[in-house]
Structures are given as structure tokens and as C-alpha cells.
N, C-alpha and C positions, 0 to 999 in steps of 0.2 A: 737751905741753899736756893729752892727754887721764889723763896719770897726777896731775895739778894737780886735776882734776876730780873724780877718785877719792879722792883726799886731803879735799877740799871735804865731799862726800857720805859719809865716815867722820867726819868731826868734826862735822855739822850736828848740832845737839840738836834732839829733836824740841819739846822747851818754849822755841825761840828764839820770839824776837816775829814776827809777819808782816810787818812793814812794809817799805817799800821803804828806807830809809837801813840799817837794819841787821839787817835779818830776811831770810827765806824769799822774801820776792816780791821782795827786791834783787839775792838769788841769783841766784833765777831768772830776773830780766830780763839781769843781767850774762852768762848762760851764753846766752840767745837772744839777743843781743847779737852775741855771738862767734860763734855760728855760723850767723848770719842774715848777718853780715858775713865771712863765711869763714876766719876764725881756727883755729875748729874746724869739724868736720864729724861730725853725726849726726843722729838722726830727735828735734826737741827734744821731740814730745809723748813719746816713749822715756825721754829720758835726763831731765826733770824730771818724772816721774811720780810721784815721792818726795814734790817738795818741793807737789805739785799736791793730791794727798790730805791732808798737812800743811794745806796753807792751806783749804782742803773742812772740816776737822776745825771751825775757826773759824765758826762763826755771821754773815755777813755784816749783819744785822738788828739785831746784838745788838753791835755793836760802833760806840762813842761816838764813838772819835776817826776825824775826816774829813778830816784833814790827808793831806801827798798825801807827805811826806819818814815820818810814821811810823804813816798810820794808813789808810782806807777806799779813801782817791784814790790813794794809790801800791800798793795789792793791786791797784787798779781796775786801773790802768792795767798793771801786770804782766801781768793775767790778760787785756787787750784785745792786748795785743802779744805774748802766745803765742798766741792764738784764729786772730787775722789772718797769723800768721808759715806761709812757703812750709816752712819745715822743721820741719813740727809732722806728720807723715804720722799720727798717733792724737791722741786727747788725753780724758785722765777725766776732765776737768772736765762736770759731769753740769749737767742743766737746772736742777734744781730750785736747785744750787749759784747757778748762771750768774740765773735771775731774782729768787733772794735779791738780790744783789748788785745788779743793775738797780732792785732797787726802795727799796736801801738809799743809795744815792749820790742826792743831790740832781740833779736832771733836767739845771740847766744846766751840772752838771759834768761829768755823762753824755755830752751832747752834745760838749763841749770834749776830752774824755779818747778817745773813741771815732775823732778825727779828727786826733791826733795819730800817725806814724807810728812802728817802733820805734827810728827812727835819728834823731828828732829830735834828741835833748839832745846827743847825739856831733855835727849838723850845727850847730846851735847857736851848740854851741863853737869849732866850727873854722871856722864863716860871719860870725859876728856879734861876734865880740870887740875891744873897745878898742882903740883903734893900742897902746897902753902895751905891750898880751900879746904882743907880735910877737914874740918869744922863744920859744924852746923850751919846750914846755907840758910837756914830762919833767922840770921842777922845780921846778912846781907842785904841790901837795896835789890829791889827785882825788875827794875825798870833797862831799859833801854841804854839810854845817856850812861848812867853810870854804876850800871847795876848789875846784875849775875846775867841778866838777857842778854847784856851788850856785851859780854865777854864769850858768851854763846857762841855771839853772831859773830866776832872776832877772832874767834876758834874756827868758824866757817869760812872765814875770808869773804862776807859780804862788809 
């Protein structure tokens, strides 16, 4: 798994998007994910330090879209769920980064993103789905758009 991770971190572009559905912060919530859940094991403010400076480089203030699948709310929530994570022993995410961002997210989504934990949208899925899903969720799509994620988050009312 940790050579998957290595392969990840050589192919990342640094001019990928930030977003959570297909950028930098989806990365990096999928890698604390794993090893917030013990898939993998490392120090996550260590090994997302890369993708952490990347997303820093972005202007939190300066950015339009507030959506939470490609734009402010799902950075937000990325960067709340490595802040709060037990396997984060450093982390560069610096102040000035950190209160850009608080003052760029609308208040009451602030509120809602900050009390979310990072295992939510994985308990979600496997707490709250349809009798229909009773099946094996291995053949399923697991993406966003049109997949067990976005039923998740549709289960959340994001």
C-alpha cells in the first residue's frame, strides 16, 4: 500500500485542481482516511506535507467556487479533518492560511463542516443505505458524480 502511495505523490501535478471530487484535498482526505482508519500507518501531517503547501499556494479569499464536491467546502472540510486527525504528529498548515479560509467559508457552513467527523461519509454509507444496497458495495462506483460517495453526501444533505 505504502508503494501505491509513492506512485500517487510522483504522478500528482502540481497545477491539479484543489478540490475534494478530483484534486489535492480528495487526495489528501483519501490518504487520512486510510490511515486514520488503519489501512496505512504514518505521521499524516509528514506524509501530506506535499499536497498541504500545494493547497497554501491557493488563495482561500480569492476562490469563487463554494461548493463542497469542487470547490471552498470540500478544501474546508479536507483541511478540518487533517487539523483534528490523531495521526497528524506536525502539520504546515500555517495561521494566516488557516484564518484566510475561516473567513472565506460562509459562517454557517463553518459551523456544519467543523462538526463533521473524518469517518463520516464512510459511516454514512455503511449506517444509512437503502434496503436496495444490501449487496456488495465492491460493485458499486465509488466516486462522487455517480457513485456510493455521492449517495453518501446525498444522505448528508451536502
Amino acid at each position: 500500500m505504502e508503494d501505491l502511495l509513492g506512485d500517487i505523490y510522483e504522478d500528482i501535478n502540481t497545477s491539479l485542481v484543489i478540490g475534494l471530487e478530483s484534486g489535492l484535498a480528495g487526495i489528501g482526505w483519501g490518504i487520512e482516511y486510510l490511515i486514520q482508519n488503519q489501512f496505512l500507518s504514518g505521521d499524516t501531517g509528514e506524509i501530506l506535507e506535499d499536497i498541504d503547501y500545494l493547497i497554501m499556494e491557493r488563495n482561500p479569499l480569492k476562490i469563487r467556487d463554494l461548493s463542497f464536491k469542487s470547490g471552498l467546502k470540500g478544501v474546508c472540510f479536507y483541511v478540518l479533518s487533517h487539523m483534528k486527525s490523531p495521526c497528524a504528529k506536525t502539520m504546515v498548515l500555517d495561521d494566516t492560511y488557516l484564518t484566510d479560509l475561516f473567513f472565506a467559508i460562509p459562517k454557517p457552513d463553518m459551523e456544519f463542516l467543523q462538526m463533521m467527523p473524518v469517518k463520516i461519509i464512510p459511516d454514512m454509507l455503511l449506517g444509512n443505505l437503502p434496503d436496495i444496497v444490501n449487496e456488495d458495495l465492491s460493485s458499486f462506483p465509488v466516486g462522487v458524480e455517480n457513485g456510493v460517495s455521492g449517495l453518501g453526501l446525498k444522505l448528508m444533505g451536502i
